[in-house]
Every structure is written in C-alpha cells, then in structure tokens.
MIMI-819694 format. One record per residue: x, y, z of N, C-alpha, C, O in turn; residue in one letter; chain; residue number from 1. Coordinates in nm, 3 decimals. Layout:
N
       nx       ny       nz      cax      cay      caz       cx       cy       cz       ox       oy       oz  rest  kette   nr
        X        Y        Z        X        Y        Z        X        Y        Z        X        Y        Z     a      A  NUM
...
This chain:
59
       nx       ny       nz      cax      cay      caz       cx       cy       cz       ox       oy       oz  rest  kette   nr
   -1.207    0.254    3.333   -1.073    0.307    3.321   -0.981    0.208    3.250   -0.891    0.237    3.170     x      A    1
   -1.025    0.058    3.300   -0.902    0.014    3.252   -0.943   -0.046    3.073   -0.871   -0.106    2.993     x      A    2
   -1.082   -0.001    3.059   -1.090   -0.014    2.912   -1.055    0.126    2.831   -1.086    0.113    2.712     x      A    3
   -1.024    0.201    2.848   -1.005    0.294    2.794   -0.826    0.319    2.794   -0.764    0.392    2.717     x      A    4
   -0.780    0.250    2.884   -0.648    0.237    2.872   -0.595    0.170    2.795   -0.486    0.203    2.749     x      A    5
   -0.674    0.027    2.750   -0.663   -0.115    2.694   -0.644   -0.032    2.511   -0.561   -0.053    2.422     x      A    6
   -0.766    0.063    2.518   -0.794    0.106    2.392   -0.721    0.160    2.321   -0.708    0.144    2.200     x      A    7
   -0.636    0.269    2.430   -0.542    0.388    2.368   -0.411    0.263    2.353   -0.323    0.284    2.269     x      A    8
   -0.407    0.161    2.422   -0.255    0.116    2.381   -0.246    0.035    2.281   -0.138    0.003    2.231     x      A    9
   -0.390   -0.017    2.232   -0.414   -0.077    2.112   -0.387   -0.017    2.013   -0.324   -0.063    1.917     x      A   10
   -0.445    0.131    2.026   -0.419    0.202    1.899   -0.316    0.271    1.907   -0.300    0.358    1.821     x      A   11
   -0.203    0.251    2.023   -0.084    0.294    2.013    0.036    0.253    1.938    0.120    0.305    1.864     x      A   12
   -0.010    0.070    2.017    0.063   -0.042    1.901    0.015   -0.012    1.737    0.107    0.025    1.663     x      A   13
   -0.084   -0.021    1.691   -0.114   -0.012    1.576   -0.081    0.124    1.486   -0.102    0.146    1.366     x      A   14
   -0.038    0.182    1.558    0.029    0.284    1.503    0.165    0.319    1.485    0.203    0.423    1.432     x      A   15
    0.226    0.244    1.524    0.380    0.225    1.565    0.366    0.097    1.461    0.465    0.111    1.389     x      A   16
    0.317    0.015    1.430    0.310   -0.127    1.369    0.264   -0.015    1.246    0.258   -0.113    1.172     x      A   17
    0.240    0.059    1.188    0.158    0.143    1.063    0.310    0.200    1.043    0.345    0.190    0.926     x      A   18
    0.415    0.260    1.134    0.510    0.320    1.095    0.606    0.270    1.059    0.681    0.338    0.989     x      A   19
    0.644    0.129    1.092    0.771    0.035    1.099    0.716   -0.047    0.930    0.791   -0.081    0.839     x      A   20
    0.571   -0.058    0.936    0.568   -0.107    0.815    0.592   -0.001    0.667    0.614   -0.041    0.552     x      A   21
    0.582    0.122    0.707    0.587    0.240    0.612    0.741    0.261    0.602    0.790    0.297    0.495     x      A   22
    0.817    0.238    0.712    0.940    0.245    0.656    1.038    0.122    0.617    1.139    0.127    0.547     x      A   23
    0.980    0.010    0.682    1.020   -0.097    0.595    1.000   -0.086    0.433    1.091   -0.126    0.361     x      A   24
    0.915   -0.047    0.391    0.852   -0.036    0.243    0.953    0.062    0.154    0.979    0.036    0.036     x      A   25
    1.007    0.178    0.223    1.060    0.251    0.191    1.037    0.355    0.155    1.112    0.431    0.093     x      A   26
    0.889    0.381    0.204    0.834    0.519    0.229    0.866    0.647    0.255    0.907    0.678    0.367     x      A   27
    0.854    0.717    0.178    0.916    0.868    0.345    0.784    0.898    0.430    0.664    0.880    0.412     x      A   28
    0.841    0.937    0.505    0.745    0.946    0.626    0.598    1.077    0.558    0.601    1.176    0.484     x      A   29
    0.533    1.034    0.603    0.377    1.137    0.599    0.388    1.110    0.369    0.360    1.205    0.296     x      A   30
    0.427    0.988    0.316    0.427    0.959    0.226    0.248    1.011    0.114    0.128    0.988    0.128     x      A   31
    0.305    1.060    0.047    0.159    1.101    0.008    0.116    1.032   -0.175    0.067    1.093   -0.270     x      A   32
    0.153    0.905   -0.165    0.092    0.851   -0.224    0.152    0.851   -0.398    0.262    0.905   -0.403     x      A   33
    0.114    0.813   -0.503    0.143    0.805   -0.620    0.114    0.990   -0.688    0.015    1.057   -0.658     x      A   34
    0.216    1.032   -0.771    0.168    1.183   -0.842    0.050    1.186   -0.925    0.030    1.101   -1.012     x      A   35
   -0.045    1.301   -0.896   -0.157    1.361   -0.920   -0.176    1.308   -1.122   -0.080    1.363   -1.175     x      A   36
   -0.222    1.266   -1.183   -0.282    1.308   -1.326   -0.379    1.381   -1.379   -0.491    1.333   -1.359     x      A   37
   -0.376    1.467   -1.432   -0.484    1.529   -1.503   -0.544    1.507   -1.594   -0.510    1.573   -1.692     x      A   38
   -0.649    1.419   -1.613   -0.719    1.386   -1.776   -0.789    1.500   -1.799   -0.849    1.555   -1.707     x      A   39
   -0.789    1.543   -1.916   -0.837    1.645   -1.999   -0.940    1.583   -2.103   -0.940    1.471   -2.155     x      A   40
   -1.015    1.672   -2.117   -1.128    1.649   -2.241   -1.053    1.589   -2.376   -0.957    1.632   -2.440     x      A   41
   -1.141    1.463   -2.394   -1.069    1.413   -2.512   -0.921    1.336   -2.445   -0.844    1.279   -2.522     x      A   42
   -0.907    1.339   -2.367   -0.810    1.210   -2.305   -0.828    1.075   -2.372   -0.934    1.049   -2.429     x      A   43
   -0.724    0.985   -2.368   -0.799    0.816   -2.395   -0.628    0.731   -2.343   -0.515    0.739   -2.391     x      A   44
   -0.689    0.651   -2.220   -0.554    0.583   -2.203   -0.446    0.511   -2.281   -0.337    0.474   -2.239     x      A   45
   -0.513    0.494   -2.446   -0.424    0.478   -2.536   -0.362    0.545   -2.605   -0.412    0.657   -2.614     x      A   46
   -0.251    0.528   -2.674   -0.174    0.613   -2.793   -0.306    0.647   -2.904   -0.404    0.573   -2.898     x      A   47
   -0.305    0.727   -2.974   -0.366    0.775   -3.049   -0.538    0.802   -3.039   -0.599    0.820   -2.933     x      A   48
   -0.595    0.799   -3.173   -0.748    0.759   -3.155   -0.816    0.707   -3.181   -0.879    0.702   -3.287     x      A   49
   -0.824    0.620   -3.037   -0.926    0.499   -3.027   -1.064    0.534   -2.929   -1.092    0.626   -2.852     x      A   50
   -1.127    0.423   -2.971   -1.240    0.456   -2.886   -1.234    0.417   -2.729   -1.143    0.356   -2.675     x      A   51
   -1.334    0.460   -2.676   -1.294    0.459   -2.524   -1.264    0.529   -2.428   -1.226    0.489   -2.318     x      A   52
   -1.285    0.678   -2.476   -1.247    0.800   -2.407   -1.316    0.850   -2.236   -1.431    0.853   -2.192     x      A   53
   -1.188    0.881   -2.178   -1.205    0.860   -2.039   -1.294    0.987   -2.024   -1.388    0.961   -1.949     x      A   54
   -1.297    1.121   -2.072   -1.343    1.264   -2.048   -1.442    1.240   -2.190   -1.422    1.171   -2.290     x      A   55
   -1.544    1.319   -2.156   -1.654    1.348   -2.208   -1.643    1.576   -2.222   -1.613    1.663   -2.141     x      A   56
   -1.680    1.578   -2.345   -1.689    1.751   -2.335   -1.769    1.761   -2.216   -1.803    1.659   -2.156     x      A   57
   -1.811    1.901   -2.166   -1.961    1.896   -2.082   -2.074    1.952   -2.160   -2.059    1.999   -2.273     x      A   58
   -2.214    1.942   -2.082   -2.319    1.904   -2.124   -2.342    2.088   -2.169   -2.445    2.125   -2.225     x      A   59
C-alpha cells in the first residue's frame, strides 16, 4: 500500500513540475507543438533547383 501511494505522488509531483514548467515557457496549456508542413513531390529545402530533394515521385 504504502508503495503504491509513494508512486501515485511521485507521478503527481511530476506532473504538476511538467505544468509549471509549460507555463513558465509560455506555453498554452495542452500546447500542441510547432505547425504541421507538407512536403510535396519535388519539394527541396532550398530556394530553387538544387539537388537534394526531400520527396521522391512514387514507385
């Protein structure tokens, strides 16, 4: 019993310590991270065309 108590308050602290650091940061809460990109066929992380292309046609 009293390890299972020990456990839940561990991961109680650590979750409360996960939230104070998310809003210190300046997070909004349930923060979901950097916006989505879509590379497309024929993409290339540079300006123009160079070699190095991130997308391949398919097979």
């Amino acid at each position: 019993m009293a390890a299972v108590t020990l456990v839940l308050f561990t991961l109680g602290v650590l979750w409360i310590g996960g939230r104070i650091d998310a809003i210190s940061a300046g997070e909004p809460a349930g923060g979901r991270g950097s916006s989505p990109v879509t590379a497309h066929v024929g993409d290339t992380p540079w300006k123009g065309d160079t070699p190095g292309r991130i997308a391949e046609a398919p097979a």
